[in-house]
C-alpha positions in Angstrom: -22.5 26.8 -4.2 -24.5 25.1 -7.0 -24.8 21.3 -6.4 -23.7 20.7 -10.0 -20.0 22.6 -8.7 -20.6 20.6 -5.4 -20.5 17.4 -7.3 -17.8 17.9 -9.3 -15.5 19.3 -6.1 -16.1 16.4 -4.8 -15.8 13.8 -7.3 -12.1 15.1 -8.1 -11.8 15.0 -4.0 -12.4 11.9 -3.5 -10.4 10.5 -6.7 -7.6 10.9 -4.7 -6.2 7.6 -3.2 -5.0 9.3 -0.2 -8.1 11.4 0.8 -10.7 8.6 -0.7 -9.7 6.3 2.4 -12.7 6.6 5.1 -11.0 6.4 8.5 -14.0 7.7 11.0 -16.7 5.5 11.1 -20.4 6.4 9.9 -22.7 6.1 12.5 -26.1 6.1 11.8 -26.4 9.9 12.3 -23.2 10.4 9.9 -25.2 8.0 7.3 -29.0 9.3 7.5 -27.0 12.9 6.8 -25.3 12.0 4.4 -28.2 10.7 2.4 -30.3 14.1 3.0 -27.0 16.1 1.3 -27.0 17.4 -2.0 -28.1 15.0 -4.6 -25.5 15.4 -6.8 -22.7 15.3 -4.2 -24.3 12.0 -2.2 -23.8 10.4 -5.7 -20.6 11.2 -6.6 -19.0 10.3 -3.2 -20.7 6.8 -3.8 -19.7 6.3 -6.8 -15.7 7.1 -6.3 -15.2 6.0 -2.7 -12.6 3.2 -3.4 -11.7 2.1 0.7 -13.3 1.7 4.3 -11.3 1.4 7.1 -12.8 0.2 10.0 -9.6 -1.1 11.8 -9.5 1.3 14.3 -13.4 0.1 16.0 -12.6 -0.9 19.9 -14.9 -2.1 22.1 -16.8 0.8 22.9 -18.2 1.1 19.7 -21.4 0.6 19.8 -21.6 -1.6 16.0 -22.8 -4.7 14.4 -22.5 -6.5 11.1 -25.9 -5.0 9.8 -24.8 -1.7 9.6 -21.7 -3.2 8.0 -24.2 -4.5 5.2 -25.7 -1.1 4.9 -22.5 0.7 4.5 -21.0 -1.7 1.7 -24.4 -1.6 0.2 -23.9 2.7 0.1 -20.9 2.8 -1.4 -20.9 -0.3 -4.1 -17.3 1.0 -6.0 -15.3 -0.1 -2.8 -12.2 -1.6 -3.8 -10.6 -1.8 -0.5 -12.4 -2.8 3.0 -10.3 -3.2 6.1 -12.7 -5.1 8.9 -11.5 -4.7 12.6 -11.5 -7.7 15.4 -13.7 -6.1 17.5 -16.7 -7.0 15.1 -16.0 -10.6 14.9 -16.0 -10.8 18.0 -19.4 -9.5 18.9 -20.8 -12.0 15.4 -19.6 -15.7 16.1 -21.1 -16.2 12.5 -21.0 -13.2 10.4 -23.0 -12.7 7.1 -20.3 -12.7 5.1 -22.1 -13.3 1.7 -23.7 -10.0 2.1 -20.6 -7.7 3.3 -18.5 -9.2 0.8 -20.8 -8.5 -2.4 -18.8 -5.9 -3.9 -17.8 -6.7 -7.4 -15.0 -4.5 -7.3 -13.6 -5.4 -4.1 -10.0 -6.0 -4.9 -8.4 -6.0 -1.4 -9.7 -7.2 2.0 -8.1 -7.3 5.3 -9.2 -8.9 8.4 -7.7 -9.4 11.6 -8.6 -11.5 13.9 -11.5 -13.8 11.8 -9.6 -17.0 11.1 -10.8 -18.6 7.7 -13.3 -20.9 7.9 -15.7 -21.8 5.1 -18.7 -19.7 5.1 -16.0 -16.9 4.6 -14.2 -18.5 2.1 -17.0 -19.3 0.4 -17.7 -15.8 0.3 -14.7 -14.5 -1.3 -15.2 -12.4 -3.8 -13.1 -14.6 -7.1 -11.6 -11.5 -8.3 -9.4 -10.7 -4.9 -5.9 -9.6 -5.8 -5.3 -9.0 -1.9 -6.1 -10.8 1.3 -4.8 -10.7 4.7 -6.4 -12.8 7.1 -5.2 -13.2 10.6 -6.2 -15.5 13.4 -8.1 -14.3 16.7 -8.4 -16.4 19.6 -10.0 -19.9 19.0 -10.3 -18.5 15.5 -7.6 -20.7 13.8 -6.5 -20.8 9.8 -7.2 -24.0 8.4 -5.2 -25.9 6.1 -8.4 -27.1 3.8 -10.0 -23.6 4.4 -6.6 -21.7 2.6 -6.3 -24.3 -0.1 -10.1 -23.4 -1.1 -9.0 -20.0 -0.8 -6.2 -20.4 -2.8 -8.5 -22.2 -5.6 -11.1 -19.7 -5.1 -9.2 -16.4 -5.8 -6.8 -17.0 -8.9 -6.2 -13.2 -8.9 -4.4 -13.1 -6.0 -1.3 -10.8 -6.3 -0.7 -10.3 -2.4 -1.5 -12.8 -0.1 -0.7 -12.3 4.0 -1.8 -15.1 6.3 -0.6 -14.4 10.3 -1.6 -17.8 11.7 0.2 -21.0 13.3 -0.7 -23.3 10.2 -0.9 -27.1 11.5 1.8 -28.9 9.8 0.2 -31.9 8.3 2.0 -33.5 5.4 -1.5 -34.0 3.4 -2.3 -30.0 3.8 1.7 -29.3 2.6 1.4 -31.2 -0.1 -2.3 -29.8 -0.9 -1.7 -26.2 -0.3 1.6 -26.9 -2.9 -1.1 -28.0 -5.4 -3.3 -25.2 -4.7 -0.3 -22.2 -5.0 -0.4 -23.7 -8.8 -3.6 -21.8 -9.7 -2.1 -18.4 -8.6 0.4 -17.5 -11.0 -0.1 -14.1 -10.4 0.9 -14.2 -7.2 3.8 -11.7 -5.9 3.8 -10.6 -2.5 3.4 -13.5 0.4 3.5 -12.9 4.1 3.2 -16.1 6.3 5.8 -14.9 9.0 5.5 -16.9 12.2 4.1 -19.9 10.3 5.4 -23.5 10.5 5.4 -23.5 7.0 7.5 -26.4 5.3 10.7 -26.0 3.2 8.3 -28.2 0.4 5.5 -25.6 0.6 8.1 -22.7 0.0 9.9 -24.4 -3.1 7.3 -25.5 -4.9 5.6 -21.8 -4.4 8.6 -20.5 -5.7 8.4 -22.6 -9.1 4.9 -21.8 -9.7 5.1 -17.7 -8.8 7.2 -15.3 -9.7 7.3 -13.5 -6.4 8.9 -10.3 -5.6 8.5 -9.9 -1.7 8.3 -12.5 0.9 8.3 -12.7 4.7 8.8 -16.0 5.9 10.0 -14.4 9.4 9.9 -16.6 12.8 9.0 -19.7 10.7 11.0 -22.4 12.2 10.8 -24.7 9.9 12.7 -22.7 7.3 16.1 -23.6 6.2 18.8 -22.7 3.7 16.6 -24.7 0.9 13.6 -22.5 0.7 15.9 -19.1 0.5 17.7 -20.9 -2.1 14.5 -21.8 -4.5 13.3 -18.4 -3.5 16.8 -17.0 -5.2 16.9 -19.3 -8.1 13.4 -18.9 -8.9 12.3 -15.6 -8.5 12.8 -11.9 -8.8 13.2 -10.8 -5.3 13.3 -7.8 -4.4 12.2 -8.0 -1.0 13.4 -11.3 1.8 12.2 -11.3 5.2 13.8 -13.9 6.8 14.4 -12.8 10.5 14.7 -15.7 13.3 12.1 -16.3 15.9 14.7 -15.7 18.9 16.1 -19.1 19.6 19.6 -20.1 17.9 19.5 -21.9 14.6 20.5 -25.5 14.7 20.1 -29.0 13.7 18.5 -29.3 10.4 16.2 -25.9 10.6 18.6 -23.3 10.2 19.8 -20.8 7.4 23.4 -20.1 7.3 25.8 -18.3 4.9 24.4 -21.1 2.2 21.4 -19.0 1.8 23.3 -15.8 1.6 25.5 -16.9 -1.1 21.8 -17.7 -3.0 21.1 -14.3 -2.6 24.0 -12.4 -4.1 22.3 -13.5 -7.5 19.2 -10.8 -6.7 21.0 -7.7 -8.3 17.7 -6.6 -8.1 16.6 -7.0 -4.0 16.4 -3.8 -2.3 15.3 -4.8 1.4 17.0 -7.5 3.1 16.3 -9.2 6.8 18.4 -11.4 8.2 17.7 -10.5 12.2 19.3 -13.8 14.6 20.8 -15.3 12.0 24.0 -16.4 13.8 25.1 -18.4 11.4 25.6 -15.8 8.7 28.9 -14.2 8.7 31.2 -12.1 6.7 31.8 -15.2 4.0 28.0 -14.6 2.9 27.9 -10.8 3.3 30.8 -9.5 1.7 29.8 -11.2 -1.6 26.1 -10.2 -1.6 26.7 -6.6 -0.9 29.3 -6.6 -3.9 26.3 -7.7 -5.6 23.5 -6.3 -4.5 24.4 -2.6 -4.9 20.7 -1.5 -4.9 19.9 -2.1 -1.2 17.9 0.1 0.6 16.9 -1.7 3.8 19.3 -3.7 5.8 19.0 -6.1 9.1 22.1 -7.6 10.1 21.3 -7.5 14.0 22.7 -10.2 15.6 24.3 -12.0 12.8 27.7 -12.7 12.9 29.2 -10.4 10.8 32.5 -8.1 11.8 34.3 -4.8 10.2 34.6 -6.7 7.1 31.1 -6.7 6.6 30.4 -3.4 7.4 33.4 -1.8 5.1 31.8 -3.6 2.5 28.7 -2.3 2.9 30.0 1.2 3.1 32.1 0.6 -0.5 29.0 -1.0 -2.2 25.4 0.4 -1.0 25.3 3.7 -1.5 21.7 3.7 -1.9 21.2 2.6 1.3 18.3 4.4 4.0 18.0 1.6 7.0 20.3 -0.5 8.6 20.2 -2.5 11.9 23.5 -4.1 12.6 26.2 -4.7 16.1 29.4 -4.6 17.3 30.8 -1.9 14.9 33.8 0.1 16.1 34.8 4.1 15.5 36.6 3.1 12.2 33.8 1.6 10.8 31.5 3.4 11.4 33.4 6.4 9.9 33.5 4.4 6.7 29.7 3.4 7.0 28.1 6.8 7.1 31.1 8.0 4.8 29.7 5.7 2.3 26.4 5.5 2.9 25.7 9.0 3.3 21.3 8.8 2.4 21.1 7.0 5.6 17.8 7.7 7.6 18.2 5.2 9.8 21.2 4.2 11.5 20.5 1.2 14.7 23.3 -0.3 16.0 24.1 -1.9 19.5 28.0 -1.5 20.0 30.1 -1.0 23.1 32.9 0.4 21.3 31.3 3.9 20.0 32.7 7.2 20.9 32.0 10.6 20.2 34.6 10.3 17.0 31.3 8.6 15.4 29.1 11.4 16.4 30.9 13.6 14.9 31.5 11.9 11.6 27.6 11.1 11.3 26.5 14.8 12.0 29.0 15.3 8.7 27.6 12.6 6.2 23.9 12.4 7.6 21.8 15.1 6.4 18.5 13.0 6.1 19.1 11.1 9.4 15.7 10.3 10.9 16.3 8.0 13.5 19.4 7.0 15.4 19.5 4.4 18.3 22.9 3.6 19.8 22.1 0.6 22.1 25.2 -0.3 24.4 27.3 2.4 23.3 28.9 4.9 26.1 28.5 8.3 24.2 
């Protein structure tokens, strides 16, 4: 075909969010050939490629950071780069000045390099997502995230998978730096020991929508509160990291309670929280009518709970809960009849349920019925 009709195939190709995402690597054959093809087809697939993954690299790969520089240096419109572990790995000090000039770089991920300051000082200002994970003897400093945090001002999403060292002077500074990101609305720092103080006074500076503060053990009933009264949830991951809650770090029906005022949350995670019970969840549910993802696992939460559920969330597709008997479970999928995934671990399940979910469940995806004898 004509390279002028060659171009333009391609340019509304690679428009496309879905197909514009790179997933194979270009090796230096797959580079060199794609600089000998068609003039006007070379250009238009640098000029609208929008993301590079390179997540999926292993060991084998035969790569290093220099050809990482070439690539981002091909394709200068990247708005997404996703760098694996595997290259950090083999480049104790990366040139990260050069692989992160993009000026339209809007989201980076990177697993597995810590955050120390050449990087951060290499952060491009006008990031609106990060996600930085720690690697081994790679650790997340507290004075590295809060120059992060006053680096990148744009920042909408922010994920950090780390064991921060809880310091009272980097709480307290990292509470000064969430000021400058007022944008901010999504926040991951699950399995953090993230503070109650560094939760609240994020919630009073950002209006945040969805927040995983899973496995952080320092989390109590305060920081779901703030979360509630501040902002406009609509997603709360709050699962527990395994061990009972008690003493001062726990979150009990307290935080629930909170809750029931975010008419607007649609995916709720409350996995190990023991101390939650019917008091919390009967209320919230009457509430929160827009639901659409539900973990109850392990709380302590009986028929009650689960009739309520059925009457109120009709909307609802996932939902983890235990101990729910025949009668129940009639009324759950009665009511909840756009369920696609139904996980429960009962002992007290017969075929009655079966039948009554093969009735209601026409979308059902995924069923797991741990403990139960049908």
């Amino acid at each position: 075909r004509p390279s002028a009709l060659r171009a333009a195939v391609c340019a509304q190709l690679f428009e496309r969010d879905l197909v514009s995402t790179l997933f194979e690597w270009l090796d230096s054959r797959e580079l060199q050939r794609l600089s000998h093809t068609t003039k006007g087809c070379s250009h238009e697939i640098r000029v609208t490629l929008r993301t590079i993954n390179l997540d999926h690299l292993t060991g084998g790969t035969h790569v290093d950071y220099s050809e990482i520089v070439r690539i981002v240096r091909l394709f200068p419109s990247i708005r997404v780069l996703n760098l694996c572990p595997y290259l950090r790995r083999h480049c104790p000090e990366p040139p990260w000045s050069e692989i992160l000039n993009l000026p339209k770089l809007r989201e980076l991920e990177m697993e597995g390099t810590g955050l120390n300051d050449s990087l951060v000082a290499a952060l491009p200002e006008q990031l609106e997502s990060l996600y930085v994970s720690e690697g081994v003897c790679i650790p997340i400093s507290g004075a590295s995230l809060v120059t992060a945090l006053r680096r990148c001002t744009q920042l909408r999403e922010l994920s950090l998978v780390m064991n921060l060292p809880h310091e009272a002077h980097e709480a307290e500074a990292l509470g000064e730096a969430f000021q400058n990101c007022h944008n901010l609305k999504v926040i991951n720092v699950s399995g953090s020991i993230f503070s109650d103080d560094v939760i609240i006074q994020l919630s009073e500076r950002c209006d945040l929508i969805d927040v995983d503060i899973s496995y952080c053990i320092l989390i109590t009933d305060a920081s779901i509160q703030a979360l509630a009264a501040n902002c406009h949830l609509r997603v709360l991951k709050a699962d527990n990291a395994g061990e009972i809650d008690r003493g001062r770090h726990r979150v009990t029906d307290e935080s629930c309670m909170a809750l029931a005022r975010c008419e607007s949350l649609e995916k709720l995670w409350l996995r190990d929280r023991e101390l939650i019970t019917d008091a919390s969840i009967v209320p919230l549910v009457g509430r929160c009518t827009g639901l659409l993802d539900l973990d109850l696992y392990n709380c302590s939460i009986t028929d009650a709970s689960i009739e309520a559920i059925a009457k109120n969330c009709p909307k609802l597709k996932v939902l983890f809960l235990n101990h729910c008997g025949d009668e129940s479970m009639v009324k759950l999928v009665s009511g909840c009849t756009n369920l696609r995934e139904l996980h429960t671990f009962s002992a007290f399940l017969t075929d009655t349920s079966l039948f009554a979910m093969a009735r209601s469940l026409a979308d059902l995806r995924e069923l797991s019925l741990d403990g139960s004898p049908v």
